[in-house]
Wavefront OBJ file of the C-alpha trace (Angstrom):
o trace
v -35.505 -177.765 -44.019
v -34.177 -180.361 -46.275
v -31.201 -179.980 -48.324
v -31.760 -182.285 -51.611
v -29.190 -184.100 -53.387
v -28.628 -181.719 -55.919
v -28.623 -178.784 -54.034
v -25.898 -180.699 -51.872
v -23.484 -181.476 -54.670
v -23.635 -177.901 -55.505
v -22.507 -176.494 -52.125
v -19.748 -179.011 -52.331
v -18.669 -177.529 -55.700
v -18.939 -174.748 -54.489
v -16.513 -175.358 -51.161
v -14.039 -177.148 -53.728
v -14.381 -173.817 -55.756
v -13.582 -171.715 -52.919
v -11.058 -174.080 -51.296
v -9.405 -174.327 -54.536
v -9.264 -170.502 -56.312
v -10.315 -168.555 -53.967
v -7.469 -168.661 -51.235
v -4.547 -166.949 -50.533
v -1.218 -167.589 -51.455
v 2.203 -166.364 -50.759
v 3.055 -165.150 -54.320
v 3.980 -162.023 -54.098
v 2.832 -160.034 -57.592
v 6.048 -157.609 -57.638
v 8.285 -160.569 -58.202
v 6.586 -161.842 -61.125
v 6.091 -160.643 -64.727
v 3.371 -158.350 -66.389
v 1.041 -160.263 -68.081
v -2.154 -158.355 -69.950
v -5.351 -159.970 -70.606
v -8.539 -158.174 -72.112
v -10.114 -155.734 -70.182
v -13.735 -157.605 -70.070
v -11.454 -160.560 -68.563
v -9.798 -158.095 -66.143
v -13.105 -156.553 -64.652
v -15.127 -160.131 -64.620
v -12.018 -161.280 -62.244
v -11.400 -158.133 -60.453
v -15.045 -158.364 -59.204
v -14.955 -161.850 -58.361
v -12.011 -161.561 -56.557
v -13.344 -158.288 -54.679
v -16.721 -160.033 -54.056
v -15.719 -163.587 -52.803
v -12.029 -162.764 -51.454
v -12.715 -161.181 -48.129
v -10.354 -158.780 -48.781
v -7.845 -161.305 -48.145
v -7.150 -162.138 -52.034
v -5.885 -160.364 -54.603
v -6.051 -161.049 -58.244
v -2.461 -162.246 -58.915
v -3.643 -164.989 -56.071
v -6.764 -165.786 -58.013
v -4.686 -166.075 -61.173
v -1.762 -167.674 -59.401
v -4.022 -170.278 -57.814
v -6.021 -170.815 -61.521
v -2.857 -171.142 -63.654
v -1.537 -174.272 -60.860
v -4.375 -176.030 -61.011
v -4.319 -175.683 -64.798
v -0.641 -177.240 -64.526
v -1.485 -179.797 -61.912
v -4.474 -181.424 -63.979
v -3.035 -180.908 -67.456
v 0.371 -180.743 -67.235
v 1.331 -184.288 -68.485
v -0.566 -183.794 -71.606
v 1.328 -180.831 -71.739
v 4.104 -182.264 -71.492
v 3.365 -185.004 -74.395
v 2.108 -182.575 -76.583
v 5.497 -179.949 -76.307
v 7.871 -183.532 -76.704
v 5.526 -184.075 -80.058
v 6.904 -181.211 -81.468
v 10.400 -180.494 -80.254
v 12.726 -181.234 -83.555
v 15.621 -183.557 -82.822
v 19.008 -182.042 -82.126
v 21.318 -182.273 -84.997
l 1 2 3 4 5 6 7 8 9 10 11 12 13 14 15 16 17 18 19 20 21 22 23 24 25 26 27 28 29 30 31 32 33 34 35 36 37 38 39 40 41 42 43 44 45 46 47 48 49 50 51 52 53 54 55 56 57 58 59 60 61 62 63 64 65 66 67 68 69 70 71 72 73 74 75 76 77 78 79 80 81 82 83 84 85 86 87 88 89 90
């Protein structure tokens, strides 16, 4: 059976997916900090992380592993944007 082009590029999207959010880490969730999102938001990520984590993830992984690649590809626009609005020190 042939695997076409498209359907391909989405298996690798997938694997980049998987490779990316949906590993552990070593975060442990008891040393962080409560943080409360809505409860649609909570159950859509509770069941992906039951679903496609083996077991092996938990959901402050998921979120831990989300928020870092957040900071890794926007975090020097961050960056510009926060020194656009600190006020100068008088």
């Amino acid at each position: 059976m042939k695997i076409t082009k498209q359907k391909s590029k989405k298996l690798r999207r997938t694997d980049i997916y998987q490779s990316t959010f949906l590993t552990p880490t070593t975060f442990m969730a008891r040393q962080g900090k409560t943080v409360y999102i809505s409860k649609e938001f909570h159950q859509k990520l509770s069941q992906l992380v039951f679903m496609l984590g083996n077991g092996k993830l938990t959901l402050a992984d998921y979120l831990h592993n989300l928020l870092q690649h957040h900071f890794d590809d926007f975090g020097s626009d961050m960056k510009i944007l926060y020194d656009k609005t600190k006020t100068p020190d008088f």
